[in-house]
C-alpha positions in Angstrom: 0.0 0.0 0.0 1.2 3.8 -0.1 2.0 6.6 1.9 0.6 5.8 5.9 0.4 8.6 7.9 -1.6 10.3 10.3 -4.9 11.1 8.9 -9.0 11.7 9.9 -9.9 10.0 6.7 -8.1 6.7 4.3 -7.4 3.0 4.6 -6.5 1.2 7.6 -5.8 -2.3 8.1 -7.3 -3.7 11.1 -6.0 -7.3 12.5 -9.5 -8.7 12.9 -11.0 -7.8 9.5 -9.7 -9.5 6.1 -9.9 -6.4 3.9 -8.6 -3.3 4.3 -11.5 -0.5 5.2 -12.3 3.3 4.6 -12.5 5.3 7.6 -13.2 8.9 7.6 -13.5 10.0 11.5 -13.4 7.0 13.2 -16.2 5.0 11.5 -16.2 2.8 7.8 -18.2 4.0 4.9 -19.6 0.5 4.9 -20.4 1.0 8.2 -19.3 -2.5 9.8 -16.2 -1.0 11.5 -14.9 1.8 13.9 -11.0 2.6 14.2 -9.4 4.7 16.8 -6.4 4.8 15.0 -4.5 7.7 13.2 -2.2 5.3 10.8 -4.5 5.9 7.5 -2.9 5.0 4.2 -4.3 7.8 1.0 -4.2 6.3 -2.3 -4.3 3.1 -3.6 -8.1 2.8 -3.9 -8.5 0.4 -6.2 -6.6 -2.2 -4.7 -8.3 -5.8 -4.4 -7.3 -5.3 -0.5 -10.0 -3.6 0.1 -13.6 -3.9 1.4 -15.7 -3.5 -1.7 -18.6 -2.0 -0.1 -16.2 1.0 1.0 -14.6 0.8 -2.1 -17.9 1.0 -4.3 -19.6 4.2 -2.1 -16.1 6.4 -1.8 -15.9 6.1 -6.0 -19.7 7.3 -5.9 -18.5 10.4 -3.7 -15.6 11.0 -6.3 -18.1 10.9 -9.1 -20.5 13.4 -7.7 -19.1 15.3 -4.8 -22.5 17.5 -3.4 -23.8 14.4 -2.8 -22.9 12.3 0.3 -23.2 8.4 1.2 -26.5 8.7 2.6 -28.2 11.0 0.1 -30.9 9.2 -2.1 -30.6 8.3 -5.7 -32.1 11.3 -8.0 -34.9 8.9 -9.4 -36.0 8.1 -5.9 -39.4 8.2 -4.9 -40.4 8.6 -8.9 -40.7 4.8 -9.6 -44.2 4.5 -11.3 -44.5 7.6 -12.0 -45.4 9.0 -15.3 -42.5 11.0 -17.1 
């Protein structure tokens, strides 16, 4: 992996888990996992290491970034609706 340093937000490692997981504070954006720790690698984000489900919503927050991980699709609410 690349650069570790001391960071609120990145990949850490943790010895119980078997992928590596996104934390920003001290919670994972898939939400399984809290980490107290300051040693967060930046970079490397594609890496098969890594917990897909963090993986998959901090690409979505690249793509559009007003929107956060909790904010609704766009289409939401408008299924059967007529266009």
């Amino acid at each position: 992996m690349n650069d570790i340093s001391p960071a609120t937000e990145g990949w850490a490692g943790l010895v119980n888990a078997r992928k590596w997981h996104y934390f920003r504070g001290a919670r994972s954006l898939c939400g399984k996992w809290a980490y107290l720790g300051t040693a967060m690698e930046q970079g490397n984000d594609d890496s098969p290491d890594n917990c897909a489900a963090c993986r998959t919503a901090l690409a979505g927050e690249r793509q559009s970034p007003t929107a956060t991980v909790s904010d609704p699709p766009a289409d939401a609410g408008t299924k059967g609706e007529a266009k």
